[in-house]
KETOR-170088 format. One record per residue: x, y, z of N, C-alpha, C in turn; residue in three letters. Coordinates in steps of 0.2 Angstrom, whole numbers, plus 5000, padded with zeros to 4 digits. Layout:
<recs>
XYZXYZXYZALA ...
</recs>
This chain:
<recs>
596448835187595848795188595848745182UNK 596048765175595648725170596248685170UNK 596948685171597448645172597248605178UNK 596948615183596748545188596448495184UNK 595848545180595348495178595648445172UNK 596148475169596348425164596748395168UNK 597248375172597648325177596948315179UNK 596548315182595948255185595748215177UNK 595648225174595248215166595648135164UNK 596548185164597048115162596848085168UNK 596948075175597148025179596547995179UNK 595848015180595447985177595147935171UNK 595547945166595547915158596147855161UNK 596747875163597147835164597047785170UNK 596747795174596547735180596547665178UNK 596447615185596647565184595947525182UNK 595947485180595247445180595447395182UNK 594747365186594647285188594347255183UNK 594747195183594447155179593947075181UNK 593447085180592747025184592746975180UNK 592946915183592746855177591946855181UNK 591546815175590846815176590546765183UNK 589846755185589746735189589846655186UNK 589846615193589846525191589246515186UNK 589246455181588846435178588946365179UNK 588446335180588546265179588546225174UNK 589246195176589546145169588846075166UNK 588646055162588046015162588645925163UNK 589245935160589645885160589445875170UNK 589845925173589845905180588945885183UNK 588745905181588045895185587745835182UNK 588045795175587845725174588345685178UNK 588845695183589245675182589145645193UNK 588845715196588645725201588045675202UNK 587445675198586945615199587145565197UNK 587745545191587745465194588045435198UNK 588445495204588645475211588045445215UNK 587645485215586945455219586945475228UNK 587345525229587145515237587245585237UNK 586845585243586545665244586745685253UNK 586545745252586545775259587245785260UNK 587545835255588045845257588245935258UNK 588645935262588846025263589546055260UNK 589546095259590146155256590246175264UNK 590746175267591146215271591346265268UNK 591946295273592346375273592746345267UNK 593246365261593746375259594346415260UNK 595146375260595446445263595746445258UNK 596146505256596446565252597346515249UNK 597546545243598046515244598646545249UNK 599346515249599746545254599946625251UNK 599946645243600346685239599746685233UNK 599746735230599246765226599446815222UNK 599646845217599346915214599046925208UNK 598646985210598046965207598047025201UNK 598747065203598647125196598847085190UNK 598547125184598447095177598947145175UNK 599647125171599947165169599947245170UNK 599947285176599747355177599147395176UNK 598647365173598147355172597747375176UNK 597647335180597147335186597147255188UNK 596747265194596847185197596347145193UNK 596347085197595547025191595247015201UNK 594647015199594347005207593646995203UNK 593546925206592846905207592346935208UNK 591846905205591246975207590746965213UNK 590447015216589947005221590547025229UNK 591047045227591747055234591746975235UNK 591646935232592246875233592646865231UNK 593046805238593746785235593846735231UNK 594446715228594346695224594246615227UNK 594646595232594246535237593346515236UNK 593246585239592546595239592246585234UNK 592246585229592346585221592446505220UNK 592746485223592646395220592246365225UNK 592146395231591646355237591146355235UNK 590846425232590146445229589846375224UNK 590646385219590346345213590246275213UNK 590446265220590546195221589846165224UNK 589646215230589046205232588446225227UNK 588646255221587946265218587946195212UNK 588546175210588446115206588046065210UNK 588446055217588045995221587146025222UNK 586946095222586246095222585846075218UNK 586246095212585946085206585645985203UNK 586345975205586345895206585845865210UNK 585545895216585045875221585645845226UNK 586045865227586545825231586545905238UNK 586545925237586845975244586045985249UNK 586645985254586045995262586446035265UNK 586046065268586446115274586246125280UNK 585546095280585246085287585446035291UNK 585545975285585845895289586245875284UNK 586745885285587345855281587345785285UNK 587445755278587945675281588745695279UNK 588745715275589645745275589445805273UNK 590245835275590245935274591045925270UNK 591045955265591745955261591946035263UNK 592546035264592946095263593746095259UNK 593846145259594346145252595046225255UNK 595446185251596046235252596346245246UNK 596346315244596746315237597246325236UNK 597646275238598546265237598946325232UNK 598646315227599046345222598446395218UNK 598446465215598346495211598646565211UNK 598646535201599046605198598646605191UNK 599046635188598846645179599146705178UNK 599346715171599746745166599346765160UNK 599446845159599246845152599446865148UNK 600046835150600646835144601046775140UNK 600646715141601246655141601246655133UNK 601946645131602246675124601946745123UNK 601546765119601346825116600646855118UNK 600446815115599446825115599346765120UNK 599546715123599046675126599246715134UNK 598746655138598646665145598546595148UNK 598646585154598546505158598146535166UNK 597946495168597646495175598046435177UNK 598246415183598346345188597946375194UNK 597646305194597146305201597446255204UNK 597546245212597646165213597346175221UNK 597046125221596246125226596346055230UNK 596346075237596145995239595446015244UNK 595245955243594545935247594845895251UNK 594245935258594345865263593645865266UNK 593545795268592945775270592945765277UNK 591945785281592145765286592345695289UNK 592345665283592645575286593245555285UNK 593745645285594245605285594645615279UNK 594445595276594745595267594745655264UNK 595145665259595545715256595745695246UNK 595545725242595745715236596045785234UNK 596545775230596945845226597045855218UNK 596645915218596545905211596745955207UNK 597045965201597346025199597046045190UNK 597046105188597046115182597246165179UNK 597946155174597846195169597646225163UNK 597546275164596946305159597246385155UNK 597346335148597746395142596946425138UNK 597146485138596746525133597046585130UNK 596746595124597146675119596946735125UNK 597446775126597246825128596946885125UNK 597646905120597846965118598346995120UNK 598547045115599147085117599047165118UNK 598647185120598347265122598347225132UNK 598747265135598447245142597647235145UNK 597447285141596747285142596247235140UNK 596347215135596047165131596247085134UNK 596947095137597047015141596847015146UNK 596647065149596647065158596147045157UNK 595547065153594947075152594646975150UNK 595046955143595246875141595346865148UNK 595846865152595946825160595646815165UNK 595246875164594546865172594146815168UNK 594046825162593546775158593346675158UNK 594146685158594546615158594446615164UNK 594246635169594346595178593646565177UNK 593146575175592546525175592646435172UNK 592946445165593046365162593446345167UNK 594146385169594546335174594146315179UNK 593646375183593746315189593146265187UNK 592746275181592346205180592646155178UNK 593246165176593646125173593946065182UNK 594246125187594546105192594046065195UNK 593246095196592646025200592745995195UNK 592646005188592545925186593145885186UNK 593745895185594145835189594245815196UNK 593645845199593645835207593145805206UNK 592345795204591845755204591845705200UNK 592445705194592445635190593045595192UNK 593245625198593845575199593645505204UNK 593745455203593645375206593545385212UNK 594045425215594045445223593545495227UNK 593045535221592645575228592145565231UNK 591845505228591245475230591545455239UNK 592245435239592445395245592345445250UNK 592345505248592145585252591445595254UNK 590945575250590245585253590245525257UNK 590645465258590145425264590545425271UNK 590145435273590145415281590645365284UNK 591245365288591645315291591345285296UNK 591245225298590945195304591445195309UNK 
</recs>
């Protein structure tokens, strides 16, 4: 019996952990950047997943969004809570509804030694039609304990995707996304 309990003790001690990057915060850069667009009434649609994903951190354990989000659902969220904050989102009456595909995501938290990278790459399409593709790579120090990068790499998925809306709201082209084609 006390040999069980020390095999449950180690498997216990040695389990995997998930690693949470934090909730979305909103960027101030994006939200100054959303009201000088000036147009409103806009909706977040469904996001879909990339085609390939993994999401274990060096053996570690996996990194998973918090709240049982995906990590799609993860940019969708962030995107409609920037445009509320902005005063720009409607969901009763949209004049456009944007939805999104995450082409590409990965990240490493091992690139050279101690650091670690995210790439996000996102396209938005609008219901007018239009479509913008935006990407971001995003370097930060990890560490070299698995535990202490895995931990650094969930962290890092916040700046990136603020990073990711805001070359999607400061780009020339998304304005052409909120207006309506006649």
């Amino acid at each position: 019996m006390k040999q069980i309990a020390i095999a449950l003790s180690i498997l216990t001690l040695s389990a995997c952990s998930t690693f949470t990057p934090q909730r979305y915060n909103i960027s101030a850069d994006n939200n100054v950047a959303l009201k000088a667009i000036g147009i409103g009434a806009i909706s977040v649609g469904t996001f879909a997943g990339p085609a390939v994903f993994d999401k274990a951190c060096r053996g570690a354990g996996p990194i998973a969004p918090p709240d049982n989000m995906s990590f799609e659902g993860y940019i969708q969220k962030a995107l409609a809570d920037e445009l509320k904050v902005a005063g720009m989102f409607d969901d009763k009456t949209p004049r456009t509804t944007l939805t999104g595909t995450l082409e590409k995501l990965s990240f490493s938290s091992s690139r050279g030694l101690t650091g670690g990278e995210w790439d996000i790459s996102l396209r938005i399409n609008s219901s007018n039609g239009k479509s913008i593709f935006v990407s971001e790579h995003y370097e930060f120090e990890s560490g070299f304990i698995a535990d202490t990068a895995c931990k650094q790499t969930a962290e890092a998925y916040l700046p990136a995707v603020q990073n990711v809306i805001g070359k999607l709201v400061k780009s020339p082209e998304f304005s052409s996304l909120l207006i309506q084609s006649n």
